[in-house]
C-alpha positions as CSV (number, residue, x, y, z in Angstrom):
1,X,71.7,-37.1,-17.6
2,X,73.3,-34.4,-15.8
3,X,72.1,-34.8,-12.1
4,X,74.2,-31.4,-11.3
5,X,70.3,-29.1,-13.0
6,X,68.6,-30.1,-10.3
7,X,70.7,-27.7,-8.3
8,X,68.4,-25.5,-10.2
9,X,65.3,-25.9,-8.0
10,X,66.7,-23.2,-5.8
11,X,63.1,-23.4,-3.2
12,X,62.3,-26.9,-3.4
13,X,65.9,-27.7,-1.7
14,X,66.1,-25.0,0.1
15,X,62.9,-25.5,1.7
16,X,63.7,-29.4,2.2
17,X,66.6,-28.9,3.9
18,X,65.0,-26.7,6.2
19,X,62.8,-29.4,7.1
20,X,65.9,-31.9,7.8
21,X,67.1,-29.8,9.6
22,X,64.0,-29.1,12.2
23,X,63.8,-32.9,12.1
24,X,67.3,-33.6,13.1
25,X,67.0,-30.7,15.6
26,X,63.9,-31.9,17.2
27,X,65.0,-35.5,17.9
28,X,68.4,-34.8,19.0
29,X,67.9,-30.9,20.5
30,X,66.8,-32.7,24.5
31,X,64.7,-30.7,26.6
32,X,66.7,-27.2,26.8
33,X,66.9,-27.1,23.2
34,X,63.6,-27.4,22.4
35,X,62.8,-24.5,24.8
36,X,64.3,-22.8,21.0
37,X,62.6,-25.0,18.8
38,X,60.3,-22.5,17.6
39,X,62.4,-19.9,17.6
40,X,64.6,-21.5,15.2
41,X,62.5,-22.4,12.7
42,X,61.0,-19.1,12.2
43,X,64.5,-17.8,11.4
44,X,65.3,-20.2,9.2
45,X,61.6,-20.0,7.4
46,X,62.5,-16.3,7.4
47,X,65.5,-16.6,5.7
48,X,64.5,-19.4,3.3
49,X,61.7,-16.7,2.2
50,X,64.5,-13.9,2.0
51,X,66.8,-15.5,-0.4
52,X,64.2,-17.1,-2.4
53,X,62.2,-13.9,-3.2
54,X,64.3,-12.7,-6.3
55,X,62.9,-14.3,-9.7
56,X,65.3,-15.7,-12.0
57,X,65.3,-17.0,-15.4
58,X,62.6,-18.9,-16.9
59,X,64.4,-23.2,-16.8
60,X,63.1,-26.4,-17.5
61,X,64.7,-29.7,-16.3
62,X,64.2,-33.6,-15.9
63,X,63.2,-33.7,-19.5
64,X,60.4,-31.0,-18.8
65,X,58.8,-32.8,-15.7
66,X,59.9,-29.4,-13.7
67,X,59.5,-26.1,-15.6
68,X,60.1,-22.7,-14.1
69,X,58.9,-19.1,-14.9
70,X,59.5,-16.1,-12.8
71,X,56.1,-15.2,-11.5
72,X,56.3,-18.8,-9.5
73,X,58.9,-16.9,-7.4
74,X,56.3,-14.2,-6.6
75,X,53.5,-17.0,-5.9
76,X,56.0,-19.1,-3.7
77,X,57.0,-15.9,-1.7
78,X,53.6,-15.4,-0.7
79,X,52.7,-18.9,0.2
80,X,55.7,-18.7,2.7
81,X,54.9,-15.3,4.0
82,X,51.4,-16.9,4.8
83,X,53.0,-19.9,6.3
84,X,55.1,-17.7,8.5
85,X,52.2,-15.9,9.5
86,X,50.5,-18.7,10.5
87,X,53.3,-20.0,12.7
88,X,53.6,-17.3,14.6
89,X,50.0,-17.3,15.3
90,X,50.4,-21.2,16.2
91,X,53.0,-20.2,18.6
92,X,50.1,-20.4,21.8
93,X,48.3,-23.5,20.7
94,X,52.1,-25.3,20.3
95,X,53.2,-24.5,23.5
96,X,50.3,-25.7,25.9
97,X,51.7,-29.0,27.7
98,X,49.5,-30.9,25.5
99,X,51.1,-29.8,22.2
100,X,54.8,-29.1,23.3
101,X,56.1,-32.6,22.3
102,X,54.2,-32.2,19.0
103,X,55.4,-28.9,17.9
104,X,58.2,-30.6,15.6
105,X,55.5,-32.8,14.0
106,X,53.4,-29.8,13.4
107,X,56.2,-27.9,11.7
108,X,57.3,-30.9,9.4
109,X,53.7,-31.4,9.0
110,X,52.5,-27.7,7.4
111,X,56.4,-27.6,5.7
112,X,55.6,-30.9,3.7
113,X,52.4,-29.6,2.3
114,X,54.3,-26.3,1.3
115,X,57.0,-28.7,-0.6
116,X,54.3,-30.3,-2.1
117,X,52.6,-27.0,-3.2
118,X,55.8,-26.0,-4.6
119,X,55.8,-29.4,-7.2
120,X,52.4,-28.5,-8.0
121,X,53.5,-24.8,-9.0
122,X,56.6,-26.2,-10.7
123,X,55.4,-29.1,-12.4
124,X,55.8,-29.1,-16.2
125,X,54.1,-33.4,-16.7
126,X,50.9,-34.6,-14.9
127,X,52.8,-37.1,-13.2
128,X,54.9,-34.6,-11.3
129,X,51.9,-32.8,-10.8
130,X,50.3,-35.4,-8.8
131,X,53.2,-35.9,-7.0
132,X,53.2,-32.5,-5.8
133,X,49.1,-32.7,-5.0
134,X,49.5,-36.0,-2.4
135,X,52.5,-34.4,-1.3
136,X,50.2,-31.4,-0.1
137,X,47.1,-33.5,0.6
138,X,48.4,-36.5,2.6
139,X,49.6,-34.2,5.4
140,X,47.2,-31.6,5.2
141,X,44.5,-34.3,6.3
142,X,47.2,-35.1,9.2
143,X,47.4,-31.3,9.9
144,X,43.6,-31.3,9.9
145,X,43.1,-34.2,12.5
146,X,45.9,-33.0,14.4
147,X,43.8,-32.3,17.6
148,X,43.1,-36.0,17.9
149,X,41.6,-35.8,21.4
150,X,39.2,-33.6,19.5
151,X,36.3,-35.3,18.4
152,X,35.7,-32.4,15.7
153,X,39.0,-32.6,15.2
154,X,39.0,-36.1,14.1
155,X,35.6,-36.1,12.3
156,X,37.0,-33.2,10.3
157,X,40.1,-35.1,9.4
158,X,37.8,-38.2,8.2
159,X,35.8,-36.0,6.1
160,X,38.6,-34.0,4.4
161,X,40.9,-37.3,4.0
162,X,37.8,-39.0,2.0
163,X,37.1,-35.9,0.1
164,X,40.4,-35.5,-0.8
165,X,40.5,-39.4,-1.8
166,X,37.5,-39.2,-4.0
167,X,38.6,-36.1,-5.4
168,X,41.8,-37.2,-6.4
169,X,40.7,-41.1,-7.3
170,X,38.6,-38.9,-10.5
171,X,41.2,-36.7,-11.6
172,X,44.2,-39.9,-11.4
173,X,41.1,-41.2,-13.9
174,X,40.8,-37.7,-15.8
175,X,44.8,-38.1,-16.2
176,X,44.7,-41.7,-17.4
177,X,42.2,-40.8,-20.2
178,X,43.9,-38.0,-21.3
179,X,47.3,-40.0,-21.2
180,X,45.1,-42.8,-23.3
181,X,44.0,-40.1,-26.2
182,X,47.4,-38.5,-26.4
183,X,49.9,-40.6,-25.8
184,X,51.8,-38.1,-22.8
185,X,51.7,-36.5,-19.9
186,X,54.0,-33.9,-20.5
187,X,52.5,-30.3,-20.8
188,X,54.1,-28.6,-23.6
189,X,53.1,-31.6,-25.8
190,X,49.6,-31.4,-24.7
191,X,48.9,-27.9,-25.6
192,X,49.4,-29.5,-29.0
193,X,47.9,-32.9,-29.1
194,X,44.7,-31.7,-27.0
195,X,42.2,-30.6,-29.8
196,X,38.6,-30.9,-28.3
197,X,38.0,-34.9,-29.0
198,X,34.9,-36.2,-26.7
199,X,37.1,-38.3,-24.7
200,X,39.5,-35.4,-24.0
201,X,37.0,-33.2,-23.1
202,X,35.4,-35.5,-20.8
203,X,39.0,-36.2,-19.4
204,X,39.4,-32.4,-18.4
205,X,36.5,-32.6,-16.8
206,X,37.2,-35.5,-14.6
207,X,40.6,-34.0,-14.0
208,X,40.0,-30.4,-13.1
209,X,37.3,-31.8,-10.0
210,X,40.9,-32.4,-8.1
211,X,41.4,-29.2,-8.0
212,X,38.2,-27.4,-7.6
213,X,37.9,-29.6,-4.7
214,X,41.1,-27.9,-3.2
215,X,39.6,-24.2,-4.2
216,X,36.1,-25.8,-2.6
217,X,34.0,-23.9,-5.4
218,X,30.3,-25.1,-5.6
219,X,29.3,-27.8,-5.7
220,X,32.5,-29.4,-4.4
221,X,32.2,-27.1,-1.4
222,X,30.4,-29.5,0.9
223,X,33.4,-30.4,2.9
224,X,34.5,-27.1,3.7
225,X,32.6,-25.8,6.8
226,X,32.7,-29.0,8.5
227,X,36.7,-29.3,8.5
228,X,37.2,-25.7,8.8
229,X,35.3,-25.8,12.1
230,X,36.5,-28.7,13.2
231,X,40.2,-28.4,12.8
232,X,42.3,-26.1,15.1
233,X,41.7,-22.7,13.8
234,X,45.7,-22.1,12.5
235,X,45.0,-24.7,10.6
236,X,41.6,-24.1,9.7
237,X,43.6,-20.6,8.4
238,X,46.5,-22.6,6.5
239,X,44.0,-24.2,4.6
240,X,42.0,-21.7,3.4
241,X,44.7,-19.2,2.3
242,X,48.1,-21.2,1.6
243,X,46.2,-24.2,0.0
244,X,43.8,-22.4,-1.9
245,X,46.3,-20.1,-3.4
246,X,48.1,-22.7,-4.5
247,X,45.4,-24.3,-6.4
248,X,44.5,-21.3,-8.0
249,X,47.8,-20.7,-9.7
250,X,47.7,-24.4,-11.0
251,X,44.3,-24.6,-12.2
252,X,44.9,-21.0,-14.3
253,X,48.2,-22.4,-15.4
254,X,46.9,-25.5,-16.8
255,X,44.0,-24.2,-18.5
256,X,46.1,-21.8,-20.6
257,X,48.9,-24.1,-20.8
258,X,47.3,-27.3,-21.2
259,X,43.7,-26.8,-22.4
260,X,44.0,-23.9,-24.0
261,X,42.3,-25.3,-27.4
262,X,39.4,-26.2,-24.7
263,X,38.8,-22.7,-24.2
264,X,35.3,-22.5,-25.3
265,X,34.2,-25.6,-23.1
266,X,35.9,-24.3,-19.7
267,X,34.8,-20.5,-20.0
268,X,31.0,-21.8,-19.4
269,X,32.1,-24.2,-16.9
270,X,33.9,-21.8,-14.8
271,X,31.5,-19.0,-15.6
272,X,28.5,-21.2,-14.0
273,X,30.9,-22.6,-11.3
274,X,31.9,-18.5,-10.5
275,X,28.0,-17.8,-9.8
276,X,27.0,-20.6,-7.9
277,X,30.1,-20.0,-5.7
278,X,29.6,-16.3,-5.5
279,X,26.4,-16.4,-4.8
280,X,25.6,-19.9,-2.4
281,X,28.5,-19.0,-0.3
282,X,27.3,-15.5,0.2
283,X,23.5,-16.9,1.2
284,X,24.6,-19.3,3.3
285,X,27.1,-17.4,4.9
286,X,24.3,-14.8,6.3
287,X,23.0,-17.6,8.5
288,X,26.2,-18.8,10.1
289,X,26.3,-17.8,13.9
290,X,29.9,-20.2,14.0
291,X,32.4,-17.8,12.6
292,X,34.5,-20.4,11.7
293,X,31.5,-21.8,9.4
294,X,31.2,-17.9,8.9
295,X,34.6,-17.6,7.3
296,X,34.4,-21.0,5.9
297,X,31.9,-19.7,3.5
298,X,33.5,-16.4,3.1
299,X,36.2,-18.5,1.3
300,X,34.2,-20.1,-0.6
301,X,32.7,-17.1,-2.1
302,X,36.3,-15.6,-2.7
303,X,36.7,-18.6,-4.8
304,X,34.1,-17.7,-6.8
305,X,35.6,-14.2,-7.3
306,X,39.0,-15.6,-8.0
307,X,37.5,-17.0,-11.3
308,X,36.8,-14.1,-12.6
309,X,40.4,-13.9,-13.0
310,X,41.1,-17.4,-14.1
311,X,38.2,-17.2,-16.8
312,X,39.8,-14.5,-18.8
313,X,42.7,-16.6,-19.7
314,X,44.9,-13.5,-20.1
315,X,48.2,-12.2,-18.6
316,X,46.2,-9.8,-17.2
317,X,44.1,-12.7,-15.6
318,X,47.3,-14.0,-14.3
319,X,48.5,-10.8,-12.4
320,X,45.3,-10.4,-11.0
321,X,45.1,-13.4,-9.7
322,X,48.4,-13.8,-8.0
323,X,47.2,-9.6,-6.4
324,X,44.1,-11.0,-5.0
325,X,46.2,-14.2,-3.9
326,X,48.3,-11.6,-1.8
327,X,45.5,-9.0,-0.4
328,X,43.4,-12.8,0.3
329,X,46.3,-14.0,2.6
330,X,46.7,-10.5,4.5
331,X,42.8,-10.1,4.6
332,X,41.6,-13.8,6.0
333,X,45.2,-14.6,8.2
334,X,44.0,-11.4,9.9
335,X,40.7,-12.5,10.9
336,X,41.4,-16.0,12.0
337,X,44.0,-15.3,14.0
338,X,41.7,-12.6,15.6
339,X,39.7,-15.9,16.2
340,X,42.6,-18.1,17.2
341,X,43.7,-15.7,20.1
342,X,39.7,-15.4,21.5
343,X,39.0,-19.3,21.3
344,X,42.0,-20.0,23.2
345,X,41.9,-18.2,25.4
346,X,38.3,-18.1,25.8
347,X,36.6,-21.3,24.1
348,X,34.3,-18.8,22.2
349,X,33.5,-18.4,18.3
350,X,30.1,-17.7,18.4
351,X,29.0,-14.5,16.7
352,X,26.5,-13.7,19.2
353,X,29.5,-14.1,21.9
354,X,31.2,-11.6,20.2
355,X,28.8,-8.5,21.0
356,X,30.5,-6.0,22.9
357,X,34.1,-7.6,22.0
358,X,35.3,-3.7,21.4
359,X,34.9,-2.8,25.4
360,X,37.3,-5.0,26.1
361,X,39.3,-5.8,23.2
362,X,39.6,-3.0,21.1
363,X,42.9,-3.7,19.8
364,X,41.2,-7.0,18.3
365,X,38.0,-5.5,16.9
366,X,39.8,-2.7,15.0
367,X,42.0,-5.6,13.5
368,X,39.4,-8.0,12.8
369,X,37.4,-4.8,11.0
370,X,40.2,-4.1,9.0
371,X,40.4,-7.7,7.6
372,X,36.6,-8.0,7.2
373,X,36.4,-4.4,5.5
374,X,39.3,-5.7,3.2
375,X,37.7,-9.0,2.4
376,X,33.8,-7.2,1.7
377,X,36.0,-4.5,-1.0
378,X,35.7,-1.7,0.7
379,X,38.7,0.9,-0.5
380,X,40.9,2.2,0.6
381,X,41.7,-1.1,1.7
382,X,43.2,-3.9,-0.3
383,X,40.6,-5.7,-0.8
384,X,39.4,-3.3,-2.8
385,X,42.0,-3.2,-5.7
386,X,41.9,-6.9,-5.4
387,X,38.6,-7.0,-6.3
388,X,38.8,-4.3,-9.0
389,X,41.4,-6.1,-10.5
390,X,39.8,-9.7,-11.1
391,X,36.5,-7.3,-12.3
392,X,39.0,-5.9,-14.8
393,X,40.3,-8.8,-16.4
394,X,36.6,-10.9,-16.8
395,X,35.4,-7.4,-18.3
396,X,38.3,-6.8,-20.7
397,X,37.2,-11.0,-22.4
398,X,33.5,-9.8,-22.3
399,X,32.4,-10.8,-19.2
400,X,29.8,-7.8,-18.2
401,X,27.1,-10.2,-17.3
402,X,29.6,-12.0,-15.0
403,X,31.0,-9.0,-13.4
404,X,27.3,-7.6,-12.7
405,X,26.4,-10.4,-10.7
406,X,29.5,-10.5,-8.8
407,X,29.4,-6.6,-8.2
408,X,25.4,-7.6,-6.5
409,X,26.9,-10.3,-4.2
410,X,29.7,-7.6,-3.0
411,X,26.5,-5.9,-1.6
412,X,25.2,-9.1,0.1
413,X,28.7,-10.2,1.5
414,X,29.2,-6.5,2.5
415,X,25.7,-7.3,4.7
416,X,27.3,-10.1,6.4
417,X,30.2,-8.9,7.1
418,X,28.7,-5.8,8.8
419,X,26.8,-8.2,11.3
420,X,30.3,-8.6,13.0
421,X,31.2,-5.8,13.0
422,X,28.2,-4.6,14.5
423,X,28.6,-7.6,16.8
424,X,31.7,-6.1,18.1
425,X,30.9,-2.4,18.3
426,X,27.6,-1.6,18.3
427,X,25.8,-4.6,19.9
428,X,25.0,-4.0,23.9
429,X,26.9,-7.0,26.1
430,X,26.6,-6.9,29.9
431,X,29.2,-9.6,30.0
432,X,31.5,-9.3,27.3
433,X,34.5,-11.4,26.6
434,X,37.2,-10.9,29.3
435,X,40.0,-8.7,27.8
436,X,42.6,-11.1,26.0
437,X,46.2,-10.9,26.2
438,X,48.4,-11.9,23.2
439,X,51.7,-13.1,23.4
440,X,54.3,-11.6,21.6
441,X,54.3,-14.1,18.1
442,X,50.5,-13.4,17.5
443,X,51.0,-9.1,17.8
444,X,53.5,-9.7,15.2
445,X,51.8,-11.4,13.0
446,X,48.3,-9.3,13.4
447,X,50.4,-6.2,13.1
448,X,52.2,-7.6,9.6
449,X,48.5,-8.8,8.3
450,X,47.5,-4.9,8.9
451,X,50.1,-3.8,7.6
452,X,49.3,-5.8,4.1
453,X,45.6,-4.5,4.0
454,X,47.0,-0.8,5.0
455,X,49.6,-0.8,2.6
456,X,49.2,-3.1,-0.4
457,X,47.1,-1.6,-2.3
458,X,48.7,1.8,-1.8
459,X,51.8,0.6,-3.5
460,X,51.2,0.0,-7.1
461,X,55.0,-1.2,-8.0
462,X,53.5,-4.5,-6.4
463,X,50.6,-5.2,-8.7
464,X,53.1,-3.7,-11.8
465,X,55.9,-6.1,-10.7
466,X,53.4,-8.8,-10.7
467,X,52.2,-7.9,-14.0
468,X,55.3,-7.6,-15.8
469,X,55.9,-11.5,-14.7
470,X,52.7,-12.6,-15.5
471,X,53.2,-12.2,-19.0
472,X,56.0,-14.7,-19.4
473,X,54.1,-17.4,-18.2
């Protein structure tokens, strides 16, 4: 075996040896030299993302465990754009006395979970796949509980560890059976040997709960609101864009690649699954006063909207997906770390607190509008074309039913998404939050999130590019 095509997996070392290198620098940097810390690891997470961003040729390697195709570069590049965004809107919370020794824990912490998320998007065999998933998972529940004087903090780390136990316990199972009917767990044999056998179907089924627990879709949701409050709200952010994205890719990926001859048992499946989502996040999410509950659900329901794209099976389905993975990272980073900068500075994440925010924080509001308008579909925003786009690829299979029902619960989430908006502008406050100051890693990152609902969707070379890929997958 010629150890020398691993050199191949261009991210995963890069990315690792970023991480040694933080590690190193963290134990041995002394006092001074942590002053830099953070500093330095945005540069080099920066310039990890920078010479990563070019797809190459499509490889395979370690006997097809890893398998690359170009559009992973694209998916990859935005997961690290995301993670960067939330770093920089970490750089507060990491920097109060409390948190300063823990900042090189935090950083190894979220850059394990992207390594992991990276095997998941690269993996060509089940077994690498779950490598790649506990990888993610493991300290993603540590990331969760990170605030261990917390007490939310550490009830939502209990909750999302367990979850993620159970979760994972039935799709190891789901993986066992379908290694028990076939005889492999390498992917490009599957496609073939998988033909629609009781047992395999009921293996898919036990193995795709795994990951619609990561996407939280209905009715493996139940977690969500109670860990996304609970957590610090950068991470409460990382988890709902960088891990969900992630998930997303896989599950599409899988079902084409691996179950495509299931076809006509997951299109009901997800088409249910898209509904329920849609429409119980959206219902639920009209009585949440929390906004961290608020956006919990608001995630949930862009789940369900992500489906649409994943249902039609289709390169088309893949380029859409990817798009809305984008304008989804711009769109939610933007509100929560709206969020992030008021609860630290103010302990308050209520709605109702939030009336009035616009006397005093205008700056905020107007961002914070943006990123809702963007997330409801409004155009000219980019949530808009995000949105048209997954509509486009469920109609083109058939779907009209599907897309109807999801155009009626854009009305509702465009109802609750107006309530904070009208919270902020509109709503009288004799005593509104105090006017906030940001520091200077937040404006950045607020500023580049506005930028990507300004401007995304204006520039159609980025959906074309994405296309283009998406049809050598």
């Amino acid at each position: 075996m010629d150890y020398s095509s691993f050199l191949q997996m261009r991210e995963e070392f890069s990315l690792l040896g970023v991480m040694i290198f933080l590690l190193i620098y963290d134990i041995f940097a002394g006092e001074k030299g942590l002053k830099y810390f953070q500093p330095v690891a945005l540069v080099l997470l920066t310039a990890h993302t920078i010479i990563n961003c070019v797809p190459r040729d499509a490889f395979s390697i370690a006997g097809g465990m890893f398998q690359y195709v170009p559009v992973q570069t694209y998916v990859k590049s935005i997961l690290n754009v995301g993670t960067l965004i939330v770093l920089l809107q970490a750089h507060k919370f990491l920097n109060e006395d409390a948190n300063r020794i823990k900042r090189g824990e935090f950083y190894f912490l979220t850059l394990s979970t992207l390594l992991g998320m990276y095997f998941m998007i690269s993996s060509g065999n089940f077994l690498m796949f779950f490598i790649g998933l506990e990888t993610a998972s493991i300290p993603m529940a540590t990331l969760v509980a990170f605030d261990k004087y917390n007490r939310k903090s550490a009830e939502a780390g209990a909750k999302y560890i367990l979850s993620a136990v159970f979760a994972s316990s039935i799709s190891v199972f789901g993986m066992s059976l379908i290694y028990g009917s076939t005889g492999t767990l390498y992917f490009a044999d599957l496609a073939t040997l998988i033909t629609g056998t009781p047992l395999q179907i009921m293996a898919f089924v036990f193995f795709v709960v795994g990951l619609f627990f990561k996407i939280s879709l209905v009715p493996f949701h139940l977690w969500t609101a109670d860990v996304y409050e609970g957590a610090q709200t950068n991470i409460t952010s990382y988890l709902s864009v960088i891990s969900k994205g992630s998930a997303v890719f896989v599950l599409f990926t899988l079902l084409v690649k691996v179950f495509g001859h299931l076809i006509g048992q997951w299109q009901p499946i997800l088409y249910g699954m898209a509904i329920a989502s849609i429409t119980v996040a959206n219902l639920f999410a009209i009585r949440q006063q929390n906004l961290k509950r608020f956006l919990a659900f608001s995630s949930i329901s862009q789940a369900g909207y992500i489906l649409l794209a994943i249902i039609s099976g289709s390169a088309l389905g893949m380029a859409s997906l990817v798009y809305f993975v984008l304008v989804y990272m711009f769109s939610n980073l933007a509100a929560f770390g709206v969020i992030s900068v008021i609860e630290e500075r103010t302990g308050k994440v209520r709605m109702d607190e939030y009336n009035g925010l616009y006397q005093t924080n205008p700056r905020l509001s107007f961002v914070m509008m943006l990123a809702l308008f963007s997330l409801a579909g409004i155009p000219p925003f980019a949530g808009f074309f995000s949105k048209f786009f997954v509509f486009s690829a469920a109609a083109a299979q058939g779907y009209y039913v599907l897309v109807f029902v999801a155009l009626l619960n854009t009305i509702i989430s465009l109802y609750y998404y107006l309530l904070v908006i009208k919270a902020m502008f509109l709503n009288k406050n004799d005593n509104p939050i105090e006017a906030v100051k940001s520091d200077v890693a937040v404006k950045i990152s607020l500023v580049v999130c506005t930028l990507g609902i300004l401007l995304v969707g204006l520039f159609s070379t980025i959906y074309t590019q994405i296309s283009a890929l998406s049809f050598g997958l």
